[in-house]
C-alpha positions in Angstrom: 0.0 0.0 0.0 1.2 3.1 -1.4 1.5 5.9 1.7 3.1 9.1 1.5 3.1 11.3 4.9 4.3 14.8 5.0 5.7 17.1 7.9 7.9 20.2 8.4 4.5 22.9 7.6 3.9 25.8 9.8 3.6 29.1 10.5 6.1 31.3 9.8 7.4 35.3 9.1 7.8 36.4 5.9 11.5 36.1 4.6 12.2 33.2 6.8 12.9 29.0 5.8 10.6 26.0 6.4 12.1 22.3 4.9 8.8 20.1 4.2 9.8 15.9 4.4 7.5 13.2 2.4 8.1 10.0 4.0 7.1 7.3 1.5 6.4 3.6 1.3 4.9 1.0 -0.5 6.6 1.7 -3.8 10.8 1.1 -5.2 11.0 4.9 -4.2 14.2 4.7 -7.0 11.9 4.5 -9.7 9.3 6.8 -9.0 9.2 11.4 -9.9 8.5 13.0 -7.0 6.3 16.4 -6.7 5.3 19.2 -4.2 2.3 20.7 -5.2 0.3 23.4 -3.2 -3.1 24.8 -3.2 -3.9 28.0 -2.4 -7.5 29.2 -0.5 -10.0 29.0 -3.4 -7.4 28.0 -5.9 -6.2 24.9 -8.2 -3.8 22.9 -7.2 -0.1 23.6 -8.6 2.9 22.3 -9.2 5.8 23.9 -7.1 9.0 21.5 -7.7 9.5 18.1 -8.7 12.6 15.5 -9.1 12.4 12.3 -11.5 13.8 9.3 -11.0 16.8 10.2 -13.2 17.7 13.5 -11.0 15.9 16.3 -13.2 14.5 19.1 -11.3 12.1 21.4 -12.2 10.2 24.3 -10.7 7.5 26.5 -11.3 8.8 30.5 -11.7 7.7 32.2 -8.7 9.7 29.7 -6.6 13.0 29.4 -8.7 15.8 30.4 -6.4 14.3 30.3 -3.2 12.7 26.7 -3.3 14.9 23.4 -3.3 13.7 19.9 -3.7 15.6 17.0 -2.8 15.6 12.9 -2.4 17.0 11.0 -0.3 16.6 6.8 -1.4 17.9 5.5 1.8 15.0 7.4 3.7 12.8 7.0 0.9 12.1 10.8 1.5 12.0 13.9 -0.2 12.1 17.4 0.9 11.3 21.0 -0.2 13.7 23.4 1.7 11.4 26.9 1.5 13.9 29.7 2.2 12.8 34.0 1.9 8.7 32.7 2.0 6.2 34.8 1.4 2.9 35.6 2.1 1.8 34.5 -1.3 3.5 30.9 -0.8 0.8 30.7 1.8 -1.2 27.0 1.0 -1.5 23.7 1.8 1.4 21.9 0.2 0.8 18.1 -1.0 3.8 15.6 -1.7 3.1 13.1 -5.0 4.6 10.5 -6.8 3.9 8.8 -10.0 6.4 6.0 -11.6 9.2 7.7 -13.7 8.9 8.0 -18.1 10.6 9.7 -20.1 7.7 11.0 -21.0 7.7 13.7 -18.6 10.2 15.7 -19.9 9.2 19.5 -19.7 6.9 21.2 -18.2 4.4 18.4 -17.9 6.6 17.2 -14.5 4.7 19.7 -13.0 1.1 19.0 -13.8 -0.7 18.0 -11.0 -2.6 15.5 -13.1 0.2 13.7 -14.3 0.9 12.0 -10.3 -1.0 8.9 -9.2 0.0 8.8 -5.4 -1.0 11.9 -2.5 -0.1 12.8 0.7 -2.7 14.2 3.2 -0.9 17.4 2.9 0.5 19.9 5.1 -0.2 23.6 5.8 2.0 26.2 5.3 1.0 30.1 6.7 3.4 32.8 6.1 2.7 35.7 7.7 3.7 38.6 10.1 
């Protein structure tokens, strides 16, 4: 049974760092992409960063430079480190997983759509 459990959200200042960790298990975490996606208050849900299988990383503009994501196969975990947050990165951010393809080779690694497995989430608040 595929289970993915995030932890690390809170509240926090603006201009200061939260690191997000998305235990998994269930799946060969070696062979799987791996997403944070976040949904805003009345919004869609979107993709924020992702890694593949094969170590590509991708992330959506408004996060580029502040916003790392991570792996870590022994742990079968992956992390977003958050660092200069804003009050627009304010949402509840999701880790998921879907099995790597090479099909996913632009900027379809971030489409929400495209991931089979979800985490219950975890909520983010960036404010002063």
């Amino acid at each position: 049974q595929v289970q993915l459990a995030e932890s690390g959200g809170g509240l926090v200042q603006p201009g200061e760092s939260l690191r997000l960790s998305c235990a998994a298990s269930g799946f060969t975490f070696d062979h799987y992409d791996m997403a944070w996606v976040r949904q805003r208050p009345g919004q869609e849900r979107e993709g924020v960063a992702c890694v593949t299988w094969n170590g590509n990383v991708d992330y959506v503009d408004s996060v580029k430079g502040r916003f790392t994501v991570s792996q870590d196969s022994a742990r079968s975990t992956a992390y977003l480190v958050m660092n200069r947050l804003e009050p627009e990165d304010t949402a509840m951010y999701f880790c998921a997983a879907r099995q790597g393809n090479a099909v996913y080779s632009g900027p379809n690694r971030l489409w929400p759509s495209t991931y089979t497995y979800w985490g219950q989430g975890s909520a983010v608040t960036v404010s002063s």
